[in-house]
TORDREN-53049 format. One record per atom (N, C-alpha, C): residue number from 1; x, y, z. Coordinates in steps of 0.05 Angstrom, whole numbers. Layout:
 num   east  north     up
 NUM      X      Y      Z
...
***
This chain:
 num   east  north     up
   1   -173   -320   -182
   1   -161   -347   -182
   1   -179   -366   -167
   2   -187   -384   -176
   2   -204   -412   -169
   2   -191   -437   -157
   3   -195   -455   -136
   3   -191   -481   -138
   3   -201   -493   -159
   4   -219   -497   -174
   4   -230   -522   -189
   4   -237   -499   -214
   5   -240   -492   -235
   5   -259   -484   -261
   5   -276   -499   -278
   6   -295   -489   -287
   6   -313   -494   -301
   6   -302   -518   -331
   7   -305   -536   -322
   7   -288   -553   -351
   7   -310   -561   -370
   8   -334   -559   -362
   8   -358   -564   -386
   8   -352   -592   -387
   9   -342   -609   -373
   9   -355   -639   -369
   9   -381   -640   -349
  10   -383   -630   -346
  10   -411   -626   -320
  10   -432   -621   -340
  11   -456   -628   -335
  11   -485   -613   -350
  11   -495   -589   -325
  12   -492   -598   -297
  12   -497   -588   -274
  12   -486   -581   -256
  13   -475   -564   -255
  13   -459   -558   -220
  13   -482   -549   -197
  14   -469   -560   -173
  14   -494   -555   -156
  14   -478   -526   -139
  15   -460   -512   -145
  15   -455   -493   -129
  15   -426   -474   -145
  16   -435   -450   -147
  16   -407   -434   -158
  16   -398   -416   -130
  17   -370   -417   -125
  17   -365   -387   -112
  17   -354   -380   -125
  18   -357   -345   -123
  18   -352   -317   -136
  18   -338   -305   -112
  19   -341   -274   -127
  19   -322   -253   -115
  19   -349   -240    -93
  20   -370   -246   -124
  20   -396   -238    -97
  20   -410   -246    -84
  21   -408   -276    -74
  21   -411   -291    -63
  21   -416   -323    -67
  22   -432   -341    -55
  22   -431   -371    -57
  22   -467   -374    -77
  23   -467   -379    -93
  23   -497   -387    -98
  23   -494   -419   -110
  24   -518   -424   -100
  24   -517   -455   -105
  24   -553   -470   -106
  25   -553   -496   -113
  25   -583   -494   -120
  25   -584   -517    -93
  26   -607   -517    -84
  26   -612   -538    -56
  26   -641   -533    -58
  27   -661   -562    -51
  27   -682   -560    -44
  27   -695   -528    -24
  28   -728   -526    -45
  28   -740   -498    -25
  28   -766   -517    -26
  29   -773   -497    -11
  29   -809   -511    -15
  29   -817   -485    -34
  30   -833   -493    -51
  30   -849   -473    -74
  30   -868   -455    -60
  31   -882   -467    -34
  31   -900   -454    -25
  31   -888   -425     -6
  32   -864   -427      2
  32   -851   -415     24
  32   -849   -389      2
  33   -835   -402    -15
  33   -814   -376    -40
  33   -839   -356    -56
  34   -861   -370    -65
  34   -890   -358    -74
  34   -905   -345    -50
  35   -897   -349    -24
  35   -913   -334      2
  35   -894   -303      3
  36   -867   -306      2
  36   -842   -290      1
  36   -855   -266    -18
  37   -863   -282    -55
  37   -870   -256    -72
  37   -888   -244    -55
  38   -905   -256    -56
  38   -935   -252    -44
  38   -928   -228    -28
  39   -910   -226     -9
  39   -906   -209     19
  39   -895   -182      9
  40   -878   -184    -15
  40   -862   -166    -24
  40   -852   -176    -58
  41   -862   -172    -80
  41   -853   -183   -101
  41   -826   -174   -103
  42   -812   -193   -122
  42   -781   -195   -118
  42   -770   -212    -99
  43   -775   -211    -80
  43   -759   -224    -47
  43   -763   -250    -59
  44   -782   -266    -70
  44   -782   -294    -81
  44   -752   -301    -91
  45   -754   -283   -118
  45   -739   -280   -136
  45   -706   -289   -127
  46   -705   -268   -106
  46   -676   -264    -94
  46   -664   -286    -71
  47   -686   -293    -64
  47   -673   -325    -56
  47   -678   -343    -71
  48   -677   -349    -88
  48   -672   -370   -112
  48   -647   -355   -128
  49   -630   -329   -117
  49   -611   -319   -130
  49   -609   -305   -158
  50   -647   -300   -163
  50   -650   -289   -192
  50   -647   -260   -184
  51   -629   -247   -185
  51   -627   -214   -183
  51   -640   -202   -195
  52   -629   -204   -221
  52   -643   -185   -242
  52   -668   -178   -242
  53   -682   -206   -242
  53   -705   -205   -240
  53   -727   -197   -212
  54   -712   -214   -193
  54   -718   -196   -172
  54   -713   -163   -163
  55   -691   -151   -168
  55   -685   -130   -169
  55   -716   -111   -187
  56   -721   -123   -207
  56   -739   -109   -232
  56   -769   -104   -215
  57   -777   -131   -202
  57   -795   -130   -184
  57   -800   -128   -165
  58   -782   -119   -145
  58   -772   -103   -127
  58   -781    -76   -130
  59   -770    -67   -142
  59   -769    -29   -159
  59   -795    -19   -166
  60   -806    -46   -184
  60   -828    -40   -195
  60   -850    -37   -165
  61   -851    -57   -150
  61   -876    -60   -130
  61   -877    -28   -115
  62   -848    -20   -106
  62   -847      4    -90
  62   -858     30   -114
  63   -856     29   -133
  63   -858     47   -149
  63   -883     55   -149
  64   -898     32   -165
  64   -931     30   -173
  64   -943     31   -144
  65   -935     16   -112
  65   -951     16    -87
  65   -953     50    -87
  66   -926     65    -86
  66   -933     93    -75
  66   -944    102    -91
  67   -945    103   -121
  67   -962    105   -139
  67   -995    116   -132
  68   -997     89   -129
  68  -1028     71   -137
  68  -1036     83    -98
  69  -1017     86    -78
  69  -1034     80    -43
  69  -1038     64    -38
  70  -1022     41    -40
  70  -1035     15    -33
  70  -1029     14      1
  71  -1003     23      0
  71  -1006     24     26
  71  -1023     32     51
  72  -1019     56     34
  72  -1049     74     55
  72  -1071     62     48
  73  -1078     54     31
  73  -1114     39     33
  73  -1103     14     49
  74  -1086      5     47
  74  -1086     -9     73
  74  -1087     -7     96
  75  -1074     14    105
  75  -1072     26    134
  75  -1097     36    137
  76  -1116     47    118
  76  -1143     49    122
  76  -1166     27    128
  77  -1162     11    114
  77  -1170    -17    107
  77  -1176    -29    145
  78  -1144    -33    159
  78  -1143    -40    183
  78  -1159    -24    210
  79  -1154      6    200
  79  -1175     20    219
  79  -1209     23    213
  80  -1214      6    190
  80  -1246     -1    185
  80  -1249     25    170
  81  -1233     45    163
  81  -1249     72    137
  81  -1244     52    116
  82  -1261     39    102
  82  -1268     30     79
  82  -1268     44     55
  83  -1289     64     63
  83  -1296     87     41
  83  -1264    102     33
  84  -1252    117     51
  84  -1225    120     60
  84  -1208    111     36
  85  -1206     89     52
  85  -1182     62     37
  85  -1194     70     -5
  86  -1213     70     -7
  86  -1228     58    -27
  86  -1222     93    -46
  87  -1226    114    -42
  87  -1217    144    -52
  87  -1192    141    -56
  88  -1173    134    -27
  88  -1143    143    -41
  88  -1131    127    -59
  89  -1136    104    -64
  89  -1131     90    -90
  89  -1135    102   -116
  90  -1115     96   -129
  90  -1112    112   -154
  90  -1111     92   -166
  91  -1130     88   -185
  91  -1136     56   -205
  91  -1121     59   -226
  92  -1114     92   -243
  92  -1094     78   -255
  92  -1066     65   -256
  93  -1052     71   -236
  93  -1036     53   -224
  93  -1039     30   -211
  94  -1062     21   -193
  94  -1080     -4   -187
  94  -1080    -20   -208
  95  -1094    -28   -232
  95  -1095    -36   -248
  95  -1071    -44   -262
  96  -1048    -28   -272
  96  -1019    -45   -274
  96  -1015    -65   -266
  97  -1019    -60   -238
  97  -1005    -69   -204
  97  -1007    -95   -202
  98  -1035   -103   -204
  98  -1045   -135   -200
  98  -1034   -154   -215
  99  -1030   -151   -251
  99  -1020   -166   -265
  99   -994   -180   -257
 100   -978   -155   -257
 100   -955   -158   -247
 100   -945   -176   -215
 101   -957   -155   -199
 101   -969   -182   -170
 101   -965   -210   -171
 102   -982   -212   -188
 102   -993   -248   -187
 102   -977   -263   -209
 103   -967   -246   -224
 103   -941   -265   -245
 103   -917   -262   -218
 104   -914   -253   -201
 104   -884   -247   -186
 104   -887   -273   -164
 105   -925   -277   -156
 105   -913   -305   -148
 105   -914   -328   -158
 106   -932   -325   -186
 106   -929   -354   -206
 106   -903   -356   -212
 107   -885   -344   -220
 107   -859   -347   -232
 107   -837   -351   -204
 108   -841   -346   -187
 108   -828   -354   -168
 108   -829   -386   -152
 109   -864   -392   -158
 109   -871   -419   -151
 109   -861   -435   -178
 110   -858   -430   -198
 110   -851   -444   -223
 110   -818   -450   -223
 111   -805   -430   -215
 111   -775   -423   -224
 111   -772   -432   -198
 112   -778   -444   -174
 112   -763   -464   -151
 112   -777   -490   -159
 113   -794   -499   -165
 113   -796   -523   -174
 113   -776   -539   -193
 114   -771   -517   -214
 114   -758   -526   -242
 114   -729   -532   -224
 115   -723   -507   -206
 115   -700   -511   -186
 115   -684   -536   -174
 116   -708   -549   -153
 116   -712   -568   -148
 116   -696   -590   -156
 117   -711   -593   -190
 117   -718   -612   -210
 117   -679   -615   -219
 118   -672   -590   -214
 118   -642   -584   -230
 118   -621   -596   -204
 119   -630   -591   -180
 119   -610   -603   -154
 119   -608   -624   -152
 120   -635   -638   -161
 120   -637   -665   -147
 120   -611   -676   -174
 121   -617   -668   -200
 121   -589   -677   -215
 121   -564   -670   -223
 122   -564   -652   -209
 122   -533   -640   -209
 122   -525   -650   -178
 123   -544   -661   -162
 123   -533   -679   -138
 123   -520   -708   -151
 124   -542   -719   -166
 124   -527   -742   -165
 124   -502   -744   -182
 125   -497   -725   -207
 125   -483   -719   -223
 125   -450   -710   -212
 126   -457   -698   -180
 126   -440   -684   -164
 126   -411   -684   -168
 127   -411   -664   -187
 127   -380   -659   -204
 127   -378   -628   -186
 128   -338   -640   -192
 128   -331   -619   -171
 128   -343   -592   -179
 129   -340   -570   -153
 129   -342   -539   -164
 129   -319   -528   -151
 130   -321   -501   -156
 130   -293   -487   -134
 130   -309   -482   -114
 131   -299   -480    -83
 131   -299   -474    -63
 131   -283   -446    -56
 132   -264   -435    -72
 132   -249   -414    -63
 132   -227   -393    -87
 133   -244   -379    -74
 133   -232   -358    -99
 133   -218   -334    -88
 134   -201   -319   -102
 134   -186   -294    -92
 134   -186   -281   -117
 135   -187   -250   -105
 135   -184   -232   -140
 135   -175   -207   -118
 136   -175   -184   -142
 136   -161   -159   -130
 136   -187   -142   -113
 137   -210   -154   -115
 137   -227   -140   -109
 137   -237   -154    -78
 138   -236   -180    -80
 138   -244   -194    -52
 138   -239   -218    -47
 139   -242   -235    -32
 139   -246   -266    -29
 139   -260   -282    -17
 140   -274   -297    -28
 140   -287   -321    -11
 140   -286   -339    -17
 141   -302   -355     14
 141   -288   -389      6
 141   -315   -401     27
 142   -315   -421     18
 142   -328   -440     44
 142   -324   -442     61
 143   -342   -441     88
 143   -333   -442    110
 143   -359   -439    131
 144   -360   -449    151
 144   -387   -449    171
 144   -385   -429    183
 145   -413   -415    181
 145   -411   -384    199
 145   -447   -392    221
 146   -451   -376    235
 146   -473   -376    257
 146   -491   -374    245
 147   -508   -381    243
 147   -543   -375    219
 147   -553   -358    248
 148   -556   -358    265
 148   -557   -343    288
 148   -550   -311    296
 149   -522   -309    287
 149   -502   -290    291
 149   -514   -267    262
 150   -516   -287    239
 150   -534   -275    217
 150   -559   -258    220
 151   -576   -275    228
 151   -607   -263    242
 151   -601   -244    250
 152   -585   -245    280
 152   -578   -217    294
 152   -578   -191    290
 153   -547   -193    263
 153   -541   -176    248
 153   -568   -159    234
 154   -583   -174    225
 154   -608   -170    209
 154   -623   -153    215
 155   -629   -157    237
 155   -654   -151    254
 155   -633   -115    267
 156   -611   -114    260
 156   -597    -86    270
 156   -610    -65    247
 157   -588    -78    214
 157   -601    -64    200
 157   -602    -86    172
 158   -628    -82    164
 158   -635   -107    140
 158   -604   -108    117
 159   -592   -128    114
 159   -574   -125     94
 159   -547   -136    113
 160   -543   -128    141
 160   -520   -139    151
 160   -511   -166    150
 161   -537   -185    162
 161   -537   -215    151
 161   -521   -222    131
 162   -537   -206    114
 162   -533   -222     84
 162   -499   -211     77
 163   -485   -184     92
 163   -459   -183     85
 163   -441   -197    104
 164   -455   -215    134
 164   -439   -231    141
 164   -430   -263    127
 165   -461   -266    110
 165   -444   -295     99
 165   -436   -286     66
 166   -428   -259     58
 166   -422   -255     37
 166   -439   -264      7
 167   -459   -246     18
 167   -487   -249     -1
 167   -488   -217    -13
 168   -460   -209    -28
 168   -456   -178    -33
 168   -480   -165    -49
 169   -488   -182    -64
 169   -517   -171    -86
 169   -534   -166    -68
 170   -545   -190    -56
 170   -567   -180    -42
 170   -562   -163    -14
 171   -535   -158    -11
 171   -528   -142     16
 171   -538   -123     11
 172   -517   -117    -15
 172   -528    -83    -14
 172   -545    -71    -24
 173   -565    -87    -50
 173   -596    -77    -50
 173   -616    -70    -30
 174   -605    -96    -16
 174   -627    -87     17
 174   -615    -71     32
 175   -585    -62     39
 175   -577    -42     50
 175   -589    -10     41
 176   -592    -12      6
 176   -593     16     -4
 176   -629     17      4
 177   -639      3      5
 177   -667     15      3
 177   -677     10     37
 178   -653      3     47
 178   -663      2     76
 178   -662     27     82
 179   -638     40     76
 179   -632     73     75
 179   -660     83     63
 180   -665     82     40
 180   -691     99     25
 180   -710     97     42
 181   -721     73     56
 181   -745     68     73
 181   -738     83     94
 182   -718     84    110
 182   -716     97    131
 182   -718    130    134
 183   -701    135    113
 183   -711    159    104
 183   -744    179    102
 184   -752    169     80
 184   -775    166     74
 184   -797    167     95
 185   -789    140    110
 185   -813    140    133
 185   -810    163    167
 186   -783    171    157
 186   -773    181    183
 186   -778    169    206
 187   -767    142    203
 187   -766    127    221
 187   -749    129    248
 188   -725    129    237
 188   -703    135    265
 188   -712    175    284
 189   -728    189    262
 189   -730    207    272
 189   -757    200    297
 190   -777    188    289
 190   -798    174    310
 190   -779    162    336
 191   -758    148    322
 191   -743    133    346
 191   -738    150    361
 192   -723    172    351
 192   -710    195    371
 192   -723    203    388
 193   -749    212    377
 193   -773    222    400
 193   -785    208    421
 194   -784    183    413
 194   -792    161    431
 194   -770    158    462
 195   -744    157    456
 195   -731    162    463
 195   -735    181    486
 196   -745    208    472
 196   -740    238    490
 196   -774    235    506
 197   -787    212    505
 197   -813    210    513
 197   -829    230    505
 198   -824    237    473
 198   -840    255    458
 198   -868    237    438
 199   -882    223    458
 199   -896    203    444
 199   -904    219    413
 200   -922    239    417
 200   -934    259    402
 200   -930    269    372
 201   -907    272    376
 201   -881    278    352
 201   -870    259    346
 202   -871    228    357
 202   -855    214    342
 202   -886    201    326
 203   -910    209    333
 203   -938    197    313
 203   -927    206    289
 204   -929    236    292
 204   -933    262    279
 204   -911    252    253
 205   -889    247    263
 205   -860    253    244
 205   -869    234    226
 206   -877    205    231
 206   -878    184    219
 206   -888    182    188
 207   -881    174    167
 207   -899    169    136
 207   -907    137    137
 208   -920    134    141
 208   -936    105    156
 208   -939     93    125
 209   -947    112     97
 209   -937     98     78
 209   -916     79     64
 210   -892     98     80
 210   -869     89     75
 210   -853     67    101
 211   -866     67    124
 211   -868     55    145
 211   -868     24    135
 212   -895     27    121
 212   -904    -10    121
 212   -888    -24    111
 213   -870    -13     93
 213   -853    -25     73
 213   -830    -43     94
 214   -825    -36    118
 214   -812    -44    133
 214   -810    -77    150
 215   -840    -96    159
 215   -851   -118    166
 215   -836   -137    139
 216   -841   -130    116
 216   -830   -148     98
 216   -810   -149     99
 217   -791   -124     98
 217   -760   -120     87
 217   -741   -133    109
 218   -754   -128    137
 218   -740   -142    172
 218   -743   -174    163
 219   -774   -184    153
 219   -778   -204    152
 219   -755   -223    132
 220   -756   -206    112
 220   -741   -224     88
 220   -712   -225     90
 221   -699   -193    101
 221   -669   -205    111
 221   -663   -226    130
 222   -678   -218    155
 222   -669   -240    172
 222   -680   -271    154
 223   -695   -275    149
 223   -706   -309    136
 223   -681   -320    112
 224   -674   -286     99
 224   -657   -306     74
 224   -628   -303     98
 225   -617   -293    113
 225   -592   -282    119
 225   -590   -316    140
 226   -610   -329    152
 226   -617   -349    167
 226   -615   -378    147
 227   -630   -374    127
 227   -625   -400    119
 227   -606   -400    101
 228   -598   -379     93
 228   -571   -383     67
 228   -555   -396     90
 229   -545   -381    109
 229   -527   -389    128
 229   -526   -415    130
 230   -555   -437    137
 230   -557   -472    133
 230   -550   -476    114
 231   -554   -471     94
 231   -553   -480     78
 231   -522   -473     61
 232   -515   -464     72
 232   -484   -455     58
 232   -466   -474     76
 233   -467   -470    104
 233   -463   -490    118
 233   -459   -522    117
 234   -486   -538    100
 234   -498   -557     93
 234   -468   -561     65
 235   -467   -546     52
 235   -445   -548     30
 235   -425   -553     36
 236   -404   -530     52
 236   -383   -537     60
 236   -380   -564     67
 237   -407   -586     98
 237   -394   -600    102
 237   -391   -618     74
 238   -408   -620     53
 238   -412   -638     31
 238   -386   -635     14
 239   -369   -611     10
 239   -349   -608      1
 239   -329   -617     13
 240   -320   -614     41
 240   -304   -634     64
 240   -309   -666     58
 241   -328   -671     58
 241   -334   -695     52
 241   -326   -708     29
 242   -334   -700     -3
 242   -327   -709    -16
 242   -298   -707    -17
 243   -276   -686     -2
 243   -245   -678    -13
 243   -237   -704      3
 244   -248   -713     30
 244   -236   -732     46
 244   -235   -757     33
 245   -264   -760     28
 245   -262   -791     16
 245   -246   -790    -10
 246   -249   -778    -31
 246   -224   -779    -53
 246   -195   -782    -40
 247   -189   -767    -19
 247   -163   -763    -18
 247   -153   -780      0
 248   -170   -781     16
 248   -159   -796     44
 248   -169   -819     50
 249   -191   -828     42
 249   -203   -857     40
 249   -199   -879     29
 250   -187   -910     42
 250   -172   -925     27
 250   -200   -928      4
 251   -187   -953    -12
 251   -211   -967    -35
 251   -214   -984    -21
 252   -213   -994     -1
 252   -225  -1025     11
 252   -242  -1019     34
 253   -252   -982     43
 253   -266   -978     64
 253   -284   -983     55
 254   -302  -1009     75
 254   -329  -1012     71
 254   -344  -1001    102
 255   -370   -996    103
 255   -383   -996    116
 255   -402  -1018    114
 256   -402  -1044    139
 256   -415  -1064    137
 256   -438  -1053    159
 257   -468  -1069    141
 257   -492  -1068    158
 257   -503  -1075    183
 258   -507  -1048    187
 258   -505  -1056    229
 258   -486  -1038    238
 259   -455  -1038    228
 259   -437  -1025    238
 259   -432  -1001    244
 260   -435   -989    274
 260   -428   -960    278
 260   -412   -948    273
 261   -405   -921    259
 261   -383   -907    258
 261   -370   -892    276
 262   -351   -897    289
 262   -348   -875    313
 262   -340   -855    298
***
């Protein structure tokens, strides 16, 4: 059940809520969202709210990286074995890799511009949307939460953020492969050792392949779990705003030039 539905007098809505959360279009910078693929293809994707697509290139990067070693020729790369780095690469997986790469951040720099181009007129167009929905499965609604309190969460385990402002898609993609990475890298088991001042064994335990995957994934929850939060924020008050002045604002309020509002 909805406050407002979709009546197809609109060409543009600037915001739907769902059962799985709020998505809505608002100014990005192209350069930020194309640095994002760059870091991790997909992650672009998924803050501009393209799943599918992000999801596809997501899967694919982890697939073809352990594939191909990209990792490890990296981690070689940084300790100066060149030669190293340059053997464990496996070119036929390398070779896929790049194409794909560099379309994940052209189409990410393309598809927030076009974005952009769609806010700035479904702003001025600014026909109602719903703000609040209920079904048998969940509910949400608008409402101001901590972009702070978000981060926090984040930085515990990647994915919490994003299930505090009810970002369920991307919660639990990043939840599930936060699990696989952790796994994988035997990360919490290094923690443990660290812990028991077993420096030695927590080197030892580590898959530093599956390790690296980690700088991006901390990086990208906390950044999207932070600014969805403003920016979801930024809506509600615009939805407050528009319900007041319809409802509650005479027709003769002017605001004259010069005049402060208290």
């Amino acid at each position: 059940m909805n406050n407002y539905t979709n009546d197809n007098k609109a060409r543009r809505y600037k915001a739907h809520v769902s059962t799985l959360g709020t998505t809505q279009f608002h100014l990005r910078n192209p350069y930020i969202v194309a640095w994002w693929s760059a870091a991790f293809p997909g992650f672009g994707h998924l803050l501009l709210s393209k799943y599918i697509r992000g999801y596809m290139l997501f899967i694919w990067e982890v697939i073809v990286n352990v594939k191909a070693h990209i990792n490890m020729a990296m981690i070689y790369s940084f300790q100066g074995e060149i030669e190293m780095a340059k053997d464990i690469l496996d070119t036929r997986w390398m070779l896929i890799y790049i194409p794909v790469y560099l379309f994940a951040i052209w189409d990410s720099y393309r598809t927030t511009v076009d974005m952009n181009k769609v806010y700035i007129l479904a702003e001025r167009e600014d026909h109602h949307f719903n703000s609040f929905v209920i079904s048998p499965f969940e509910i949400n609604y608008l409402d101001k939460r901590n972009p702070v309190l978000a981060f926090i969460w984040s930085l515990f385990v990647p994915g919490l953020g994003q299930l505090y402002i009810h970002r369920i898609l991307t919660a639990a993609f990043v939840v599930i492969w936060s699990v696989v990475f952790f796994y994988y890298s035997h990360a919490l088991e290094a923690i443990t050792f660290l812990f028991l001042g077993e420096i030695e064994n927590a080197t030892v335990v580590l898959n530093a392949e599956w390790l690296l995957f980690f700088p991006s994934l901390y990086g990208f929850a906390t950044y999207d779990s932070y600014t969805a939060t403003v920016e979801n924020n930024k809506l509600y008050e615009k939805e407050q705003r528009k319900y007041f002045v319809e409802n509650y604002q005479g027709n003769n309020f002017k605001i004259l030039k010069g005049q402060k509002v208290k």
